[in-house]
Wavefront OBJ file of the C-alpha trace (Angstrom):
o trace
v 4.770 -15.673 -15.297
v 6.210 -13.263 -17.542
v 7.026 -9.720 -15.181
v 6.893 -7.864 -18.898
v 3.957 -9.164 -20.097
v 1.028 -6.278 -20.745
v -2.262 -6.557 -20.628
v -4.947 -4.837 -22.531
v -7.946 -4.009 -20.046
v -11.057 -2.365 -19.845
v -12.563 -0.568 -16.781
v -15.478 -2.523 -16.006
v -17.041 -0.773 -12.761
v -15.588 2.252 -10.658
v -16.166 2.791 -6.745
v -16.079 5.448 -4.400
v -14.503 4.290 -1.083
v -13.660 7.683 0.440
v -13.922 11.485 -0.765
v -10.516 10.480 -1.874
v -10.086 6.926 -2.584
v -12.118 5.518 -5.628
v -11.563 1.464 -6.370
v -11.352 0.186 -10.447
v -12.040 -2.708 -11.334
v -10.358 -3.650 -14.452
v -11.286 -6.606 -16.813
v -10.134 -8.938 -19.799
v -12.258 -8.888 -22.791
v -10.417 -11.496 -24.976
v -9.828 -14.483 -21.784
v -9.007 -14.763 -17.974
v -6.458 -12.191 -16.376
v -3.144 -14.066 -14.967
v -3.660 -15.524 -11.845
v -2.402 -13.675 -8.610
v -1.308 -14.040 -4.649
v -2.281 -11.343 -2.169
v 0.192 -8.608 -2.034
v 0.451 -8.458 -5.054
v 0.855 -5.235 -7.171
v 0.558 -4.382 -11.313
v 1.474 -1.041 -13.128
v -0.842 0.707 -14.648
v 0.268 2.847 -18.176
v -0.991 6.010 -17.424
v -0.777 9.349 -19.628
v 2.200 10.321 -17.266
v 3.664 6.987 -16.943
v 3.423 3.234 -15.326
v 2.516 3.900 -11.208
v 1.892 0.560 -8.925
v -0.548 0.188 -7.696
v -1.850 -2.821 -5.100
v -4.600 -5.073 -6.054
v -6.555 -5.520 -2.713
v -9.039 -8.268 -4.477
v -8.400 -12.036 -4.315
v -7.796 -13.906 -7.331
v -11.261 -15.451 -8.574
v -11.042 -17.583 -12.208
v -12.557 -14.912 -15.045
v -12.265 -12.537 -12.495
v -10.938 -8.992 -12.546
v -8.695 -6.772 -10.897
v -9.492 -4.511 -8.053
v -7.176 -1.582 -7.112
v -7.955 1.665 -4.761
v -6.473 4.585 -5.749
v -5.967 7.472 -3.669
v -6.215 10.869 -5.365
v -3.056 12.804 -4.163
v -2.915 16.566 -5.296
v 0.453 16.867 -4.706
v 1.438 14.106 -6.362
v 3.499 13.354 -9.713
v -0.028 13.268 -11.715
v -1.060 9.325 -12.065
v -3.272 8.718 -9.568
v -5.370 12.125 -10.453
v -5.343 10.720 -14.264
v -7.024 7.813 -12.562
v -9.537 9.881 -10.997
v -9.986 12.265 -14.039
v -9.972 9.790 -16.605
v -10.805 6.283 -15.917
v -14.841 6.122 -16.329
v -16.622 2.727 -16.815
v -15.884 1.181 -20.491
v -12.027 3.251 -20.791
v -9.083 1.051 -22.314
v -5.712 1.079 -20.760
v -2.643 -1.068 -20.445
v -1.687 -2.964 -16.986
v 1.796 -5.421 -16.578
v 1.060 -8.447 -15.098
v 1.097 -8.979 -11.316
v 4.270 -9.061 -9.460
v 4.523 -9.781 -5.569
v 7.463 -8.623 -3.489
v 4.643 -8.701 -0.204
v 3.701 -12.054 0.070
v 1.927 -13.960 3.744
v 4.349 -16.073 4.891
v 2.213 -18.996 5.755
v 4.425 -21.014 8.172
v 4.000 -17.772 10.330
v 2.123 -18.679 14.310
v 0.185 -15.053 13.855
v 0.326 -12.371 11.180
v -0.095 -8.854 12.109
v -1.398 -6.511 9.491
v -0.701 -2.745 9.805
v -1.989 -0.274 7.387
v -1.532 3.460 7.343
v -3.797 5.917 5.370
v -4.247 4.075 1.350
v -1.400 1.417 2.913
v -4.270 -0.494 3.166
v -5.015 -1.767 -0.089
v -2.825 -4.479 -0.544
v -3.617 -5.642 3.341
v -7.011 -6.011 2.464
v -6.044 -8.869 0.008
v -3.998 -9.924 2.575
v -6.703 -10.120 5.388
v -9.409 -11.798 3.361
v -6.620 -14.744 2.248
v -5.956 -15.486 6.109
v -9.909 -15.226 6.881
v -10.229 -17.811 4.484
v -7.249 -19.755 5.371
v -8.141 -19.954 8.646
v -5.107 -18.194 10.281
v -4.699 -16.156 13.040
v -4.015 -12.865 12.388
v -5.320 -9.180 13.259
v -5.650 -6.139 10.690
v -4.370 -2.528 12.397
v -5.609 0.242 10.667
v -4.771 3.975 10.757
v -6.569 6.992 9.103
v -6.826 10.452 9.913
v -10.569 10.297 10.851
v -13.521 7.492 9.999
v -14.405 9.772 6.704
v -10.928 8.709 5.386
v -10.561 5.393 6.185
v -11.024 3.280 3.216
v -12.826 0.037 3.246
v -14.048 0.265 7.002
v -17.454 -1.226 5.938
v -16.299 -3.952 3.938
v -13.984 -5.021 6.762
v -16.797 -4.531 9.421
v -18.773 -7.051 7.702
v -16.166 -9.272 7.088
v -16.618 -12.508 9.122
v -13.512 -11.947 10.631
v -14.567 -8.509 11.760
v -13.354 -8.778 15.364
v -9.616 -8.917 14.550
v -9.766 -5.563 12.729
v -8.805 -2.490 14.770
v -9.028 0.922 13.416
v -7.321 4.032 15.036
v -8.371 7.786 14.147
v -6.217 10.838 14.692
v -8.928 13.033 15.757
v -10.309 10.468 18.119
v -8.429 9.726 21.363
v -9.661 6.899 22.500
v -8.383 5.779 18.808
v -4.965 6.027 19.554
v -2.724 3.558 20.245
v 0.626 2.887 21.869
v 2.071 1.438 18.493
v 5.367 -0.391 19.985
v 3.366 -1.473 23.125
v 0.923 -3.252 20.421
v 3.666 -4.699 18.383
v 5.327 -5.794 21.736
v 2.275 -7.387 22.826
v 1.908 -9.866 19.579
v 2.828 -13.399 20.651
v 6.539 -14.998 19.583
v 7.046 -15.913 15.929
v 4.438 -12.891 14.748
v 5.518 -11.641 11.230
v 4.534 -8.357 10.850
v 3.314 -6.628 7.310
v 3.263 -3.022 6.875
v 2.215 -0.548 4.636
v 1.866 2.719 4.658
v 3.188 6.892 3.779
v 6.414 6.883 4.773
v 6.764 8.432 8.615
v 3.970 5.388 9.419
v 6.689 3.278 7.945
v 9.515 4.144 10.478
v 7.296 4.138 13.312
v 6.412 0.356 12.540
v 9.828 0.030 11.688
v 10.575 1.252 15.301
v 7.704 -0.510 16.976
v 8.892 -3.874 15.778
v 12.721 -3.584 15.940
v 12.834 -6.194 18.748
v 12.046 -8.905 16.094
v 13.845 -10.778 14.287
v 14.126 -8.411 10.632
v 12.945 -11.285 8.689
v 9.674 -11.270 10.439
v 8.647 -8.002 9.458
v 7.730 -7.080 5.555
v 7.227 -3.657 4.065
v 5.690 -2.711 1.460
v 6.262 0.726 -0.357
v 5.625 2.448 -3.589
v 7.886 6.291 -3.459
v 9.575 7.853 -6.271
v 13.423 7.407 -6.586
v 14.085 10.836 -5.025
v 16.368 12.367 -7.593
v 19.951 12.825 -8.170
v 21.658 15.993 -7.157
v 19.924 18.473 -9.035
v 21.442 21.330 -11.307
v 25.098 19.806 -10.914
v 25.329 21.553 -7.330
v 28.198 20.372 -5.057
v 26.301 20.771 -1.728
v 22.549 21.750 -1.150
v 20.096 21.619 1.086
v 16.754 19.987 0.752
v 13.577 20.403 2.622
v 10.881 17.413 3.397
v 7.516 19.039 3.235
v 5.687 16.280 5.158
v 7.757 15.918 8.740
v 9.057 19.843 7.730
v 13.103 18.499 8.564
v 15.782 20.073 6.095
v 18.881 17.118 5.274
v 21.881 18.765 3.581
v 23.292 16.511 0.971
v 27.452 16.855 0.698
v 29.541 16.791 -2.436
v 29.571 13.449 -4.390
v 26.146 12.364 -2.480
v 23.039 11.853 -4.361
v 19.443 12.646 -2.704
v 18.337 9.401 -2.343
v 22.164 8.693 -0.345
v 21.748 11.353 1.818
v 17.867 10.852 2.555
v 19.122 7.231 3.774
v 21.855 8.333 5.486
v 19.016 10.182 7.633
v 16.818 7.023 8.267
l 1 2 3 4 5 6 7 8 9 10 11 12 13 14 15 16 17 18 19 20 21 22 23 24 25 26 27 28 29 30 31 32 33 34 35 36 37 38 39 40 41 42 43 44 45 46 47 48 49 50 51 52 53 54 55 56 57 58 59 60 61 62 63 64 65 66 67 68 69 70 71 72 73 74 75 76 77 78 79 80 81 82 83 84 85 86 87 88 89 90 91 92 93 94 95 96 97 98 99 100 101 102 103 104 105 106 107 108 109 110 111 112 113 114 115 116 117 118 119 120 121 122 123 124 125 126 127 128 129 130 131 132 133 134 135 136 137 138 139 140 141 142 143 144 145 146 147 148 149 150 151 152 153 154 155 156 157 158 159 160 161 162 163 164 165 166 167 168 169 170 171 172 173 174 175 176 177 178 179 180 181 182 183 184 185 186 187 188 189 190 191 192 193 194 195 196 197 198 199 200 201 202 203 204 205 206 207 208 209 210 211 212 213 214 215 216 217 218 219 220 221 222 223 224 225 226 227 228 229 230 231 232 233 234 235 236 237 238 239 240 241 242 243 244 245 246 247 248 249 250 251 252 253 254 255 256 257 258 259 260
């Protein structure tokens, strides 16, 4: 498939899955849509520029494309176009799918973990090993049952029993997450998605495995390069609230690394 092919789509149904998460379904009006795998992702052309986002439908022939956006205030202004914009019958411009998440489907179990809107592409990825038959089981995290987007669609899955869902304001939610990762039989390839301090937890969890068992799945800005020509600054992560000084000749995104 060409990765630079667009695709001129209409929104043909919106969907609210939490106070924050709405789902679009976007359609072709002139043929099919390309065919896709689960895990995949497109990029949507919004007013302030293509964002990914994960399609967490299967493929179906003449079917559309179903993506959940989470409205994020602080964000860098897409996914709030989405939300502010996108009604029923809007025109916009999509690439064409690309998947760097795929199921690897030699795997002896598959354990899905999904933190906050790191669900989406999981979803896709759940209902594909439902139907294949595999053994798997879906993990998911959100702050509280109100934000935990599509809880009833995956308790009425038929497959329901190998979903687990973990609240942080409900204790006997929680979960020992490296316990649960340790407890997954040999040969489990682990897929993760998720913000990004959910991402080094897993990554933490599972470092006993082999690293080509376990897949991740992330969509951050670039941070930017050293801003204002400084030689050495100091920047501050508003999420975990830690400060990382970046030296002379290092660029954000270096330094940022450099601290895991």
């Amino acid at each position: 498939m060409n990765q630079n092919l667009l695709l001129d789509v209409v929104v043909s149904a919106v969907s609210r899955e939490t106070d924050e998460v709405s789902c679009f379904e976007l359609s072709r009006t002139d043929g099919p849509l390309p065919p896709f795998e689960a895990g995949a992702h497109i990029d949507v052309h919004t007013a302030v520029g293509p964002r990914q986002y994960s399609l967490c439908n299967l493929h179906e022939a003449n079917g559309p494309y179903v993506v959940g956006v989470k409205r994020e205030a602080g964000g860098r202004g897409g996914s709030r176009w989405m939300h502010d914009t996108l009604k029923v019958g809007a025109r916009l411009v999509i690439g064409a799918p690309r998947n760097n998440f795929r199921l690897v489907s030699e795997a002896v179990h598959h354990c899905l973990l999904a933190g906050g809107i790191g669900i989406t592409p999981l979803v896709a990825m759940a209902h594909e090993l439902g139907r294949r038959g595999h053994s798997f089981n879906l993990v998911c995290f959100a702050r509280s049952r109100a934000h935990a987007a599509f809880r009833g669609r995956l308790q009425a899955a038929p497959w329901a029993a190998q979903v687990r869902f973990h609240f942080d304001d409900t204790p006997s939610h929680q979960v020992d997450l490296s316990a649960f990762c340790a407890h997954q039989p040999e040969g489990t390839h682990f897929y993760v998605c998720g913000p990004a301090g959910f991402m080094a937890a897993t990554r933490q969890a599972t470092s006993q495995c082999p690293g080509a068992q376990l897949h991740e799945e992330r969509f951050a800005a670039e941070p930017a390069a050293n801003p204002k020509g400084l030689d050495r600054y100091t920047v501050a992560l508003a999420r975990s609230g830690r400060s990382v000084r970046v030296e002379a000749g290092q660029t954000l995104l270096q330094a940022l690394r450099g601290r895991g």
